[in-house]
Every structure is written in structure tokens, then in C-alpha cells.
C-alpha positions in Angstrom: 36.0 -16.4 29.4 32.6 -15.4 27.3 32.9 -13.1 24.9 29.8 -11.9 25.3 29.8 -8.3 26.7 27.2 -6.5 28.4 26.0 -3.2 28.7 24.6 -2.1 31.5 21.3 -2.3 31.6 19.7 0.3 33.7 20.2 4.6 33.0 21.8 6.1 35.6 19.6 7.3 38.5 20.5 10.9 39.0 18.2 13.3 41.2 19.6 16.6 40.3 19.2 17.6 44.4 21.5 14.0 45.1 23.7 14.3 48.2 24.9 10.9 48.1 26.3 8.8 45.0 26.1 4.8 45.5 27.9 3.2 43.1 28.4 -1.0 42.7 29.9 -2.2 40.3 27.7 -4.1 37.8 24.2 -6.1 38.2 23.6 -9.6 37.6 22.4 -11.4 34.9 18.4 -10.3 34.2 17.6 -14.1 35.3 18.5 -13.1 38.9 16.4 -9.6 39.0 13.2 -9.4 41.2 12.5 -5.9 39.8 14.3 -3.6 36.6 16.1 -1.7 39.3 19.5 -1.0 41.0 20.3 -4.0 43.3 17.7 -6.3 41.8 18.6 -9.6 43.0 16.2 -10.6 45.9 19.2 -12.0 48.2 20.9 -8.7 48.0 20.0 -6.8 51.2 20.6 -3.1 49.9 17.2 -2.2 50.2 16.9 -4.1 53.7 19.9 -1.8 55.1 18.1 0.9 53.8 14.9 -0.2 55.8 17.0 -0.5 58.9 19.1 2.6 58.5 16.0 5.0 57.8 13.0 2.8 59.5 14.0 0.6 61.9 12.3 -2.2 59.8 14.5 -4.6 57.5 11.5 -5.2 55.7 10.2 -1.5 54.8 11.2 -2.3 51.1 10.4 -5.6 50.7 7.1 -7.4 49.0 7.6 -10.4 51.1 4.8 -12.2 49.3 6.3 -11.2 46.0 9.7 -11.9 46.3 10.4 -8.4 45.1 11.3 -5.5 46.2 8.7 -2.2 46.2 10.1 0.1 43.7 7.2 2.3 44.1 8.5 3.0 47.6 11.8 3.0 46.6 11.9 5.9 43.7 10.4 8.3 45.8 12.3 7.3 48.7 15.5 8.0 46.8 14.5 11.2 45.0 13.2 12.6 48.7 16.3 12.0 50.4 18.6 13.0 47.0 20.6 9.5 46.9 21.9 9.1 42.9 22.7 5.4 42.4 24.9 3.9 39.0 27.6 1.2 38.9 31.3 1.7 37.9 31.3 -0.3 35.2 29.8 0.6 32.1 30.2 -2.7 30.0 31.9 -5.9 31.4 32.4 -10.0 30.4 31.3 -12.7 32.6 34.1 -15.3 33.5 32.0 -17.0 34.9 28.0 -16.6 35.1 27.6 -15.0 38.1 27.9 -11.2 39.3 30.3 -11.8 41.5 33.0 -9.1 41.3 36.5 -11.6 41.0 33.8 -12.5 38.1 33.6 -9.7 35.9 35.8 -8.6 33.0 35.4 -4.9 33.0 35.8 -3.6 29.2 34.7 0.3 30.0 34.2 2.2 33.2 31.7 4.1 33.7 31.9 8.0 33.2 32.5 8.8 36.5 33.6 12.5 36.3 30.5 12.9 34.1 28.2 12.1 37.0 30.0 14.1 39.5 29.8 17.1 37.5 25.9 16.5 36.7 25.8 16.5 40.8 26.2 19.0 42.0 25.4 19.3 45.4 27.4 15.8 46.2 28.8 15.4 49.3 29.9 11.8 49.0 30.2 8.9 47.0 30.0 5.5 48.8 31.4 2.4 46.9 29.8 -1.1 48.1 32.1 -3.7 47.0 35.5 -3.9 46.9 35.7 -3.9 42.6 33.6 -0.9 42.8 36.3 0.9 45.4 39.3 0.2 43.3 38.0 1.2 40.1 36.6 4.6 41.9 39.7 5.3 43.8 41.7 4.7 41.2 40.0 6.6 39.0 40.0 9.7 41.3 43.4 9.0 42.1 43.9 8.3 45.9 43.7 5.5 48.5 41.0 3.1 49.4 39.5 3.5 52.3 38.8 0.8 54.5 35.2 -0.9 55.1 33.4 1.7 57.3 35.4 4.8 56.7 36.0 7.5 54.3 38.7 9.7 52.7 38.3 13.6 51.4 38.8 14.0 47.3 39.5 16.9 45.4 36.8 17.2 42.2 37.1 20.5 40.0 37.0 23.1 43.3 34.9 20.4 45.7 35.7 18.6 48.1 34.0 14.9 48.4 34.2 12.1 50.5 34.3 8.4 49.4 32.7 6.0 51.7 33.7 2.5 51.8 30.7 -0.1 52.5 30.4 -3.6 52.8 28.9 -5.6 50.3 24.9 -5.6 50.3 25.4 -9.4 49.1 24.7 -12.4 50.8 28.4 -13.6 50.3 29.5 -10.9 52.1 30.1 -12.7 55.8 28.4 -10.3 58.0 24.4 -9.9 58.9 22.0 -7.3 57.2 21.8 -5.9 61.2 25.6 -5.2 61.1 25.9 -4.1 57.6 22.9 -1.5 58.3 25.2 -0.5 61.6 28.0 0.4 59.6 26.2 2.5 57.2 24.2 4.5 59.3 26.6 7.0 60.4 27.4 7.4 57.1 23.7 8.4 56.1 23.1 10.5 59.6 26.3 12.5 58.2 25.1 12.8 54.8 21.3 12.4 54.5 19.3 12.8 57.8 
């Protein structure tokens, strides 16, 4: 195992209006970013299930030619329809030198109940990535909900839901069109 650990490397993005939390778990190394942004890796298809889900287009998000991703479109996007994004792990190791979850070490979670409190108009959290969903439930203590669903959590006087999504990777055995399926109830619920 390195010894190396990381901090993560991007701020939290918090819109102060934010409905929605998305939280992953950690981002890869910088050599595999497209863009200094959440989900950064061009294979990752977050912000092509986010072009389905909202446009109809896979691509709405995507600088084909570039190999990137179009964070002007992206930021705005976000703050416009109040969707927060961090990760759930604060600092981690690398086992091995990928960003696969079963391949990080996390050292310190992120501070979780900090962001909920900054939110306040949350309505849900939705974990992407089984790591991510352990750490969160755990940390809020109650059970995981299975991919697709959610389950109600007390939080100082609210109630929340956490949303369990598949994984926006590549690894995860399932197309962008069915990923972008199963999260679209969850934004017309939430967001639209």
C-alpha cells in the first residue's frame, strides 16, 4: 500500500439554494482529469447522464473534439438547478493506482454534517458508488439503500432522503442510457 495520502483536491461545490447533494467518493489521480472538476475523468459518464436526464442529448456536456467536458455549461447548469456536489472522503491512500473504490484507503471522511447544515434547503443526498453509500449511511446511521431507491433520514429537525445510484464509471456493467433511466425519477422528484 503507498503511503502517500491525498487530499482532495477540489473545494466543495455548494450553491447555498442546492436541493440535491451528490456525493462520490474520491477523484482520480490528476493524470486521468479532462477538466479541474467533479467527475473529471473523460470515461466517466456523470455529465452524460446528466445530458440525458435534463436534455435528451448524452452529449449536451461533452467537447467531443476536446476530449473534455464543458465546465462552462456545467457551473451554471448546476448552480441553476441548486445540485451541491463533494465526495465522502476527505483524504485517502491508493492501494493501488487507480480510483477504483476496493482501491482506496480512506484516512478521513469528509465533514458530512458540516455540509448538510450549510444546505439548507436539501432534500436529498444521492451517493454514486457503493464506498460512497457505506461511508454516508453509516455515517448518518441507517441502512443502505439499494441501487435505484432511497430511504428517509432524520438531520437536526429535517427530514432527507438518500438516493442510491449506480456508478457513473465505465466499470459499472450497465449503459449510460440505463444509468440516466434510473436517475431520472430521482431528479423529476427533486430538481424539475
Amino acid at each position: 500500500m503507498s503511503m502517500e495520502i491525498e487530499t482532495h483536491p477540489f473545494e466543495p461545490f455548494l450553491p447555498a439554494h442546492a436541493r440535491l447533494l451528490m456525493l462520490g467518493t474520491f477523484p482520480p489521480a490528476p493524470k486521468r482529469w479532462c477538466m479541474e472538476f467533479y467527475y473529471p475523468n473523460f470515461q466517466n459518464d456523470m455529465w452524460r447522464i446528466f445530458g440525458i436526464a435534463f436534455f435528451n442529448d448524452k452529449n449536451h456536456f461533452v467537447l467531443q473534439e476536446k476530449k473534455t467536458f464543458d465546465l462552462d455549461a456545467i457551473i451554471p447548469f448546476l448552480k441553476e438547478k441548486g445540485i451541491a456536489i463533494f465526495d465522502t472522503a476527505k483524504r485517502i491512500r491508493r492501494t493501488k493506482n487507480t480510483a477504483s473504490d476496493k482501491d482506496l484507503d480512506i484516512v478521513e471522511i469528509s465533514d458530512i454534517d458540516g455540509m448538510l447544515r450549510q444546505l439548507k434547503d436539501l432534500k436529498a443526498v444521492v451517493t454514486a458508488g457503493q464506498l460512497a453509500t457505506s461511508v454516508f449511511a453509516r455515517h448518518v446511521g441507517i441502512r443502505e439503500p439499494k441501487v435505484g431507491t432511497y430511504v428517509e433520514f432524520p438531520f437536526e429537525g429535517r427530514s432527507i432522503q438518500l438516493y442510491r445510484m449506480p456508478s457513473s464509471s465505465r466499470a459499472y456493467p450497465m449503459s449510460v442510457e440505463k444509468k440516466a433511466a434510473i436517475y431520472l425519477p430521482m431528479f423529476e422528484q427533486i430538481i424539475l
